[in-house]
CHARMM-style PDB file with segment names, atoms N, HN, CA, C and O in Angstrom:
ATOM      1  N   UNK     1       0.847  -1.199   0.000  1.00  0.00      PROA
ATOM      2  CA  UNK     1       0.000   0.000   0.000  1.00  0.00      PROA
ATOM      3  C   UNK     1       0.882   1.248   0.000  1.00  0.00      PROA
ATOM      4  O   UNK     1       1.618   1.573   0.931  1.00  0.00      PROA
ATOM      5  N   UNK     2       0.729   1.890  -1.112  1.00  0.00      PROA
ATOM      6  HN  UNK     2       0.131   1.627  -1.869  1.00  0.00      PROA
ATOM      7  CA  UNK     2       1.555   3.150  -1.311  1.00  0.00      PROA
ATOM      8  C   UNK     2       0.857   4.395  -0.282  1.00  0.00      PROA
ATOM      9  O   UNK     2      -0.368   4.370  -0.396  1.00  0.00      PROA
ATOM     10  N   UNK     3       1.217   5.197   0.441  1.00  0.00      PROA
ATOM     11  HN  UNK     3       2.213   5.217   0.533  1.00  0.00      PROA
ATOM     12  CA  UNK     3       1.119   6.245   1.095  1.00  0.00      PROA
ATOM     13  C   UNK     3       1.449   7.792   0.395  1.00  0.00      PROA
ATOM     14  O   UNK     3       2.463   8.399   0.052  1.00  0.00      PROA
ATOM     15  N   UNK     4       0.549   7.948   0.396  1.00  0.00      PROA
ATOM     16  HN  UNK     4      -0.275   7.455   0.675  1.00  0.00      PROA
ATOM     17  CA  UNK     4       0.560   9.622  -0.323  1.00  0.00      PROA
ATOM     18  C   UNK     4       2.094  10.714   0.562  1.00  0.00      PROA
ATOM     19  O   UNK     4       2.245  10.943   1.762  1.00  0.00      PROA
ATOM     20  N   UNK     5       3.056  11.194  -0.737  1.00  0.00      PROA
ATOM     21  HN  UNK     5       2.933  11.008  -1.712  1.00  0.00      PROA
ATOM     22  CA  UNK     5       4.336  11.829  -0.058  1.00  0.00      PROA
ATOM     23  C   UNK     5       3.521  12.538   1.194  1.00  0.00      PROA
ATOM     24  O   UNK     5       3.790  12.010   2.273  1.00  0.00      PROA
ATOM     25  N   UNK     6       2.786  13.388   1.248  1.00  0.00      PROA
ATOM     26  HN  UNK     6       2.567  13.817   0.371  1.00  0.00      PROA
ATOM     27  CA  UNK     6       2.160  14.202   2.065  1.00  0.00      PROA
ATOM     28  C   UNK     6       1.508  14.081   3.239  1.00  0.00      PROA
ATOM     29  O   UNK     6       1.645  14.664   4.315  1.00  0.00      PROA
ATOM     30  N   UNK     7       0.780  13.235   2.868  1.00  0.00      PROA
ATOM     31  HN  UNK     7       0.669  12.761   1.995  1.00  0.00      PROA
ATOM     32  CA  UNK     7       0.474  12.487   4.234  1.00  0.00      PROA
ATOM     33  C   UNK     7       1.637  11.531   5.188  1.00  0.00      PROA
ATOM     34  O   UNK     7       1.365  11.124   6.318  1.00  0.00      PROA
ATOM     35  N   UNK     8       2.871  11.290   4.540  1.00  0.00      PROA
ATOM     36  HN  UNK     8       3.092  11.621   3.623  1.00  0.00      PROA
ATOM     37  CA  UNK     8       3.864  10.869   5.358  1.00  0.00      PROA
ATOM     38  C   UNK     8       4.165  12.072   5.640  1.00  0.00      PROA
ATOM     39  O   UNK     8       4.553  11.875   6.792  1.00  0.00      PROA
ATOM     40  N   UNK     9       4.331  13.551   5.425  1.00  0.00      PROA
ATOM     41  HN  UNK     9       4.016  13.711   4.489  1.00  0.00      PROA
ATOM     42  CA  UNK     9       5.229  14.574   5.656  1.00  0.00      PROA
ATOM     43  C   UNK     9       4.262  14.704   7.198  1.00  0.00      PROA
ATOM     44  O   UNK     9       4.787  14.861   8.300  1.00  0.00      PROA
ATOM     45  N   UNK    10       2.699  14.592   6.944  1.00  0.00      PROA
ATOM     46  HN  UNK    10       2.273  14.464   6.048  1.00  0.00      PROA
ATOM     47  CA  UNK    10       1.871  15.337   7.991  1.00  0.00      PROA
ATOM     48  C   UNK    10       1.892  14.775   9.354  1.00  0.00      PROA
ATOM     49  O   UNK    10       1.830  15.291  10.469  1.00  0.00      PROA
ATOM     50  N   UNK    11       2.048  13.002   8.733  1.00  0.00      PROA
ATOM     51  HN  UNK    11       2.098  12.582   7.826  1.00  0.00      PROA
ATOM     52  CA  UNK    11       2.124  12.312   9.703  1.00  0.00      PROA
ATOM     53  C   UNK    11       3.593  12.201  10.749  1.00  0.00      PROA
ATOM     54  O   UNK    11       3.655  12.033  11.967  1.00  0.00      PROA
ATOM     55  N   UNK    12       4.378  12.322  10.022  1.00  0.00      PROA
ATOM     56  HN  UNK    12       4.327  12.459   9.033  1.00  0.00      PROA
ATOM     57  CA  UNK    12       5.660  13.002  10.901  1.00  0.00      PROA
ATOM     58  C   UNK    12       6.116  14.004  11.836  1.00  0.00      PROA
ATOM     59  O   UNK    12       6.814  14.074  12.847  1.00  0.00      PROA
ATOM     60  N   UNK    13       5.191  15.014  10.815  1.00  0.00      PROA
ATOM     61  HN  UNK    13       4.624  14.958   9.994  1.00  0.00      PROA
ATOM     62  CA  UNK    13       5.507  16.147  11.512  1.00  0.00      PROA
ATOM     63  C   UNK    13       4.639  16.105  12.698  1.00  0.00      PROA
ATOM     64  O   UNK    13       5.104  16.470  13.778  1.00  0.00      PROA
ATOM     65  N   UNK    14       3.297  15.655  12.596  1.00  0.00      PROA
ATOM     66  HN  UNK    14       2.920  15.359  11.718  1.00  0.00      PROA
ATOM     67  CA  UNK    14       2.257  15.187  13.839  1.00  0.00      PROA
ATOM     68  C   UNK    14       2.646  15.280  15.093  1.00  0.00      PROA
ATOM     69  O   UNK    14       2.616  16.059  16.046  1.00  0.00      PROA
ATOM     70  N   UNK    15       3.180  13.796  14.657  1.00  0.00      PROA
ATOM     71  HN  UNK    15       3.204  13.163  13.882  1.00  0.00      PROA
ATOM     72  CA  UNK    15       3.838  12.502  15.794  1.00  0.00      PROA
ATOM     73  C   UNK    15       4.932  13.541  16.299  1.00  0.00      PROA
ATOM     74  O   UNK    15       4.971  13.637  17.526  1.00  0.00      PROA
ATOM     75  N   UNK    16       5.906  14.405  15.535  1.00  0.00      PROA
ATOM     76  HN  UNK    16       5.874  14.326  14.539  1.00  0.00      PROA
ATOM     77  CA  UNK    16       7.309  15.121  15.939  1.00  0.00      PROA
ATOM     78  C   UNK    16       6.757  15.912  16.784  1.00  0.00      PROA
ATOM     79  O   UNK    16       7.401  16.001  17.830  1.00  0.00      PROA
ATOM     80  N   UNK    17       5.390  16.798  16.721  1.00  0.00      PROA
ATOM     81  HN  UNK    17       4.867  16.725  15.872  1.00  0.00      PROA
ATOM     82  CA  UNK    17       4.932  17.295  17.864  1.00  0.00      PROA
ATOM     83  C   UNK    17       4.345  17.514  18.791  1.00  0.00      PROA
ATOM     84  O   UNK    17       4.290  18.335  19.706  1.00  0.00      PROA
ATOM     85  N   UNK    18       3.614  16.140  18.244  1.00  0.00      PROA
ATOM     86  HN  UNK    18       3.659  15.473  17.500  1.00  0.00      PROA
ATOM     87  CA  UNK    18       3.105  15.616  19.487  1.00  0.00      PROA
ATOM     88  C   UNK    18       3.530  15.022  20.434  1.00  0.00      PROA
ATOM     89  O   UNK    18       2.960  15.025  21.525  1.00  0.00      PROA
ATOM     90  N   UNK    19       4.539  14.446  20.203  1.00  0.00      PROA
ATOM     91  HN  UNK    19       5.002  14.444  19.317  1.00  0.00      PROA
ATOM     92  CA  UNK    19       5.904  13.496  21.434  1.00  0.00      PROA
ATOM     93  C   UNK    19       7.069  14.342  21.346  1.00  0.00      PROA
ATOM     94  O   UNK    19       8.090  13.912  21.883  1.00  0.00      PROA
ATOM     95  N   UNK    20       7.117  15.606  20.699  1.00  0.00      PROA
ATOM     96  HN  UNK    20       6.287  15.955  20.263  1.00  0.00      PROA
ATOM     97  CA  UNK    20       8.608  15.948  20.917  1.00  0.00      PROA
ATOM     98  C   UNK    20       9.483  15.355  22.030  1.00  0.00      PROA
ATOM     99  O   UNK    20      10.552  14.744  22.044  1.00  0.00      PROA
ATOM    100  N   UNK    21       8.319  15.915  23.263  1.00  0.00      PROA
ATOM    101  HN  UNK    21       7.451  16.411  23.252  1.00  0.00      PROA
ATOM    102  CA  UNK    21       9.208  15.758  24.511  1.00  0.00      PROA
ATOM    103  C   UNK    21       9.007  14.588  25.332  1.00  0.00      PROA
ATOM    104  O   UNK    21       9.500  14.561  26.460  1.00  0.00      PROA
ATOM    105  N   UNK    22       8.157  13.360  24.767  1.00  0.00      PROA
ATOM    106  HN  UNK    22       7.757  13.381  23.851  1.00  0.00      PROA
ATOM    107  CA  UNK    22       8.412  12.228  25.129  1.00  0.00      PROA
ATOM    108  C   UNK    22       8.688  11.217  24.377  1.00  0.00      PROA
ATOM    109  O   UNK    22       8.410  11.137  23.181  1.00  0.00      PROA
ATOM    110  N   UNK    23       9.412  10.154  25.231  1.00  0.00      PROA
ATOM    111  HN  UNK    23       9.638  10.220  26.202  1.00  0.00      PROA
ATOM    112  CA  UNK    23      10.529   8.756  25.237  1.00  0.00      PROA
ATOM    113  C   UNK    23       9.435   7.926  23.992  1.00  0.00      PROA
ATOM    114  O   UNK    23      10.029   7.281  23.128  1.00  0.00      PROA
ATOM    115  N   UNK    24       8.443   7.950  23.955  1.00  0.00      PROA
ATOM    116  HN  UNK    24       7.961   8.474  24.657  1.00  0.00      PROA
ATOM    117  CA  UNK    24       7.665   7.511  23.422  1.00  0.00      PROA
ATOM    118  C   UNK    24       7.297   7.579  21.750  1.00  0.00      PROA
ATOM    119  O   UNK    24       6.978   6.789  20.862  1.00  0.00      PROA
ATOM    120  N   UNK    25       7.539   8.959  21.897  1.00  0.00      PROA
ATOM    121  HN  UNK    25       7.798   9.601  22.618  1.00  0.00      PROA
ATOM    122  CA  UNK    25       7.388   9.829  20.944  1.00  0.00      PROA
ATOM    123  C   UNK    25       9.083   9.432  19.844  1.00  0.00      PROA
ATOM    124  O   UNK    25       9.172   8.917  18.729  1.00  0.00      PROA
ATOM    125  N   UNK    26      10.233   9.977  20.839  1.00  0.00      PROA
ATOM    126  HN  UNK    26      10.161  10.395  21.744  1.00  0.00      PROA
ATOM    127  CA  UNK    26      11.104   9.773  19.424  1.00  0.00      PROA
ATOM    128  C   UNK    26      11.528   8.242  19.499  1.00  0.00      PROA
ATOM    129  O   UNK    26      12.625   8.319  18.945  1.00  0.00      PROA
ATOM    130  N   UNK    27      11.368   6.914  19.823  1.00  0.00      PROA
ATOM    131  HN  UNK    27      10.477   6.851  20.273  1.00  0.00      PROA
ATOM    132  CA  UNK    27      11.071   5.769  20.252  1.00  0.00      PROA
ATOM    133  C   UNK    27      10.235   4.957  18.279  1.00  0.00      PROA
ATOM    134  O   UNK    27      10.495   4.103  17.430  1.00  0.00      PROA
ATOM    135  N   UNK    28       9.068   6.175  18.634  1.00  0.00      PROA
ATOM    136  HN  UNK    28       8.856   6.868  19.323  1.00  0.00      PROA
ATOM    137  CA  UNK    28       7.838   5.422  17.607  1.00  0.00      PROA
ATOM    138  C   UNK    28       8.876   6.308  16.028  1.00  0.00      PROA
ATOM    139  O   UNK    28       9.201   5.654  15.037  1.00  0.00      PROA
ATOM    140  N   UNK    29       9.113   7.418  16.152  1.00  0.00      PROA
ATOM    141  HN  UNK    29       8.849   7.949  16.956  1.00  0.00      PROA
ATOM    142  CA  UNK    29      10.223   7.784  15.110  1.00  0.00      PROA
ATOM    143  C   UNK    29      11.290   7.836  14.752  1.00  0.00      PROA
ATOM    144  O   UNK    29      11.904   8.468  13.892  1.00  0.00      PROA
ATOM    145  N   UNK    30      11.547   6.977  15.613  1.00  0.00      PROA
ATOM    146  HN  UNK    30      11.048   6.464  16.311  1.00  0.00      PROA
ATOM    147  CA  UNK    30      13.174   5.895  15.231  1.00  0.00      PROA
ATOM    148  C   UNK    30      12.803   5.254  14.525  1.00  0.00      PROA
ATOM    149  O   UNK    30      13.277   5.134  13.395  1.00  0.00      PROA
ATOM    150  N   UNK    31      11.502   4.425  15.118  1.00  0.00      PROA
ATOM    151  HN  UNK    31      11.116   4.522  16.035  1.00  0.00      PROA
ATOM    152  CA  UNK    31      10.998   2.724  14.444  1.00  0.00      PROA
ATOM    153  C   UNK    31      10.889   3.035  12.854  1.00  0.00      PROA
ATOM    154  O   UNK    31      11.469   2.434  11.950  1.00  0.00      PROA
ATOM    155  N   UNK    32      10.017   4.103  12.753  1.00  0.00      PROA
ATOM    156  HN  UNK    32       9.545   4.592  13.488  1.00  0.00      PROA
ATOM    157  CA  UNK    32       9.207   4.781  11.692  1.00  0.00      PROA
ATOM    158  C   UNK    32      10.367   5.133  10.595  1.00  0.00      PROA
ATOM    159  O   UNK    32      10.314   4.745   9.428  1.00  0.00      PROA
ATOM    160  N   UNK    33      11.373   5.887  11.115  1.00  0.00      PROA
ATOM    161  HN  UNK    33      11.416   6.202  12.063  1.00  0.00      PROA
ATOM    162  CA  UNK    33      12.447   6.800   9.979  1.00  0.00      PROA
ATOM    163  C   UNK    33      13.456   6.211   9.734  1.00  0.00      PROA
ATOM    164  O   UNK    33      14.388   6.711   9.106  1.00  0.00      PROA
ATOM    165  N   UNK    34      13.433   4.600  10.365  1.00  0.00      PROA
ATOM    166  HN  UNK    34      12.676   4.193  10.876  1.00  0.00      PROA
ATOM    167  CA  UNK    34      14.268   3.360  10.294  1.00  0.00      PROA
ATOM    168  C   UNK    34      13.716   2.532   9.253  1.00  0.00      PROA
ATOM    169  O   UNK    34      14.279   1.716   8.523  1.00  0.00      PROA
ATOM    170  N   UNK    35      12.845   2.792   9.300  1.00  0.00      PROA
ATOM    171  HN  UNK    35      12.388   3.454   9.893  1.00  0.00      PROA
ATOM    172  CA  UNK    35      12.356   1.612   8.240  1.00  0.00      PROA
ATOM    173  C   UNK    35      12.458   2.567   6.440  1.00  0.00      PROA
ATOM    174  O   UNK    35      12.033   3.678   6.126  1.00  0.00      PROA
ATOM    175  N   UNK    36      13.258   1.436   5.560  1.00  0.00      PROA
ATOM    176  HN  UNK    36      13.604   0.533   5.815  1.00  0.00      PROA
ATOM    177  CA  UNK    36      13.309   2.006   4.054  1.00  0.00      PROA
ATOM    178  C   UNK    36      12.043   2.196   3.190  1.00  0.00      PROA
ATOM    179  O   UNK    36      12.097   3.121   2.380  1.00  0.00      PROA
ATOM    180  N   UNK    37      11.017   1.529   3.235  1.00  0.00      PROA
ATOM    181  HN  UNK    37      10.973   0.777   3.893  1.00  0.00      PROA
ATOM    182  CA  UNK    37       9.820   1.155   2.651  1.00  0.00      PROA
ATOM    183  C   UNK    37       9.327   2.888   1.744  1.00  0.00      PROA
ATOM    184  O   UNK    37       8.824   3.168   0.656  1.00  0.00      PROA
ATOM    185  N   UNK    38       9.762   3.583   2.792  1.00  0.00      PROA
ATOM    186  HN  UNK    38      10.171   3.356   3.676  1.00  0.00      PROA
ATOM    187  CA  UNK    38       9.468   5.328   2.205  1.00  0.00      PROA
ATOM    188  C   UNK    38      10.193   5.912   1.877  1.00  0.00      PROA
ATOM    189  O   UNK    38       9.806   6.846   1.175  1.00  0.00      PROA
ATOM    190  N   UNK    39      11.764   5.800   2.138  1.00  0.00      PROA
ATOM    191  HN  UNK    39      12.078   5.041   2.708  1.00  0.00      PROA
ATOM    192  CA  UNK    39      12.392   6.461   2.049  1.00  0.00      PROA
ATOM    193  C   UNK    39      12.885   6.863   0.354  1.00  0.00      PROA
ATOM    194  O   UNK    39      13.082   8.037   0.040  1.00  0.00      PROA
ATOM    195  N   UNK    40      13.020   5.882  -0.502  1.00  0.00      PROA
ATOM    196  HN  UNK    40      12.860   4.929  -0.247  1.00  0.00      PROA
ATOM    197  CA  UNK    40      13.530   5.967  -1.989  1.00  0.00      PROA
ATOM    198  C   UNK    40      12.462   6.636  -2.639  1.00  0.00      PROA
ATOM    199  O   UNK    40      12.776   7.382  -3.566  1.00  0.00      PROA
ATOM    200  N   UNK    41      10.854   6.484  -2.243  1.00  0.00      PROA
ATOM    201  HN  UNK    41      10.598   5.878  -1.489  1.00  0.00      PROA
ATOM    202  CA  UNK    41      10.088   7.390  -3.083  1.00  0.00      PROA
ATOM    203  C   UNK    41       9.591   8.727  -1.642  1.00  0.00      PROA
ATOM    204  O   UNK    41       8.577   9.161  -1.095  1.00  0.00      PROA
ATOM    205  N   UNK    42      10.255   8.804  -1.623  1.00  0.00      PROA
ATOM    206  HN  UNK    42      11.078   8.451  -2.067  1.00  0.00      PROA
ATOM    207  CA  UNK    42       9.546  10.292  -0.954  1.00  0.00      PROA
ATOM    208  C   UNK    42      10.505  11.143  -0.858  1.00  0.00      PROA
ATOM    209  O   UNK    42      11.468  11.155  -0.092  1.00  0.00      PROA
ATOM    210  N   UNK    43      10.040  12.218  -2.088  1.00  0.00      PROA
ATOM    211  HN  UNK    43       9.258  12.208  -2.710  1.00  0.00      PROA
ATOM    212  CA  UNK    43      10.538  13.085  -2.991  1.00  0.00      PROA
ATOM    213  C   UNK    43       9.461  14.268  -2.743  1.00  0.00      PROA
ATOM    214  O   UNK    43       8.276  14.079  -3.018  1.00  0.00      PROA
ATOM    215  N   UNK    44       9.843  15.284  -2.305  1.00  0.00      PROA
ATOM    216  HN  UNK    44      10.806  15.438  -2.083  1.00  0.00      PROA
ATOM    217  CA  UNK    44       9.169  16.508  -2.423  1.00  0.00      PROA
ATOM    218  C   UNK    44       8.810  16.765  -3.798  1.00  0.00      PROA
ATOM    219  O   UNK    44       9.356  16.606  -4.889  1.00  0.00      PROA
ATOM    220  N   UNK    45       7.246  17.405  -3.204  1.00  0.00      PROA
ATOM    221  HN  UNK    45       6.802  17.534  -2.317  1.00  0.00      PROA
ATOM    222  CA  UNK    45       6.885  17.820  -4.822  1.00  0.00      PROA
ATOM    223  C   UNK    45       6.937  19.190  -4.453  1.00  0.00      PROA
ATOM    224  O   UNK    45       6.580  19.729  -3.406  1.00  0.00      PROA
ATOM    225  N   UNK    46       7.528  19.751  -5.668  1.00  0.00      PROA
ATOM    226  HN  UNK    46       7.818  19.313  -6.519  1.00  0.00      PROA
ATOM    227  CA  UNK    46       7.545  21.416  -5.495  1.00  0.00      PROA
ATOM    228  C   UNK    46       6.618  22.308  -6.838  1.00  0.00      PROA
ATOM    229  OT1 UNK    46       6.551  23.537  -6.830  1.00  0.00      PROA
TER     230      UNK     46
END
């Protein structure tokens, strides 16, 4: 299941401020910005 670039940007940024300041929080965006599955297509569209 492909994920829209944007909605990964929103969902990041979310989670980034919604847990900034908890263990929990950069924990679930390790797991998340560890994994490759997004990383080769998520390309800003300008």
């Amino acid at each position: 299941m492909k994920i829209p670039n944007l909605l990964l940007l929103i969902f990041e940024v979310f989670f980034l401020n919604l847990f900034s300041e908890q263990e929990i929080g950069h924990r679930f965006l390790k797991t998340v910005t560890s994994h490759d599955y997004w990383k080769p297509d998520f390309t800003p569209v300008t």
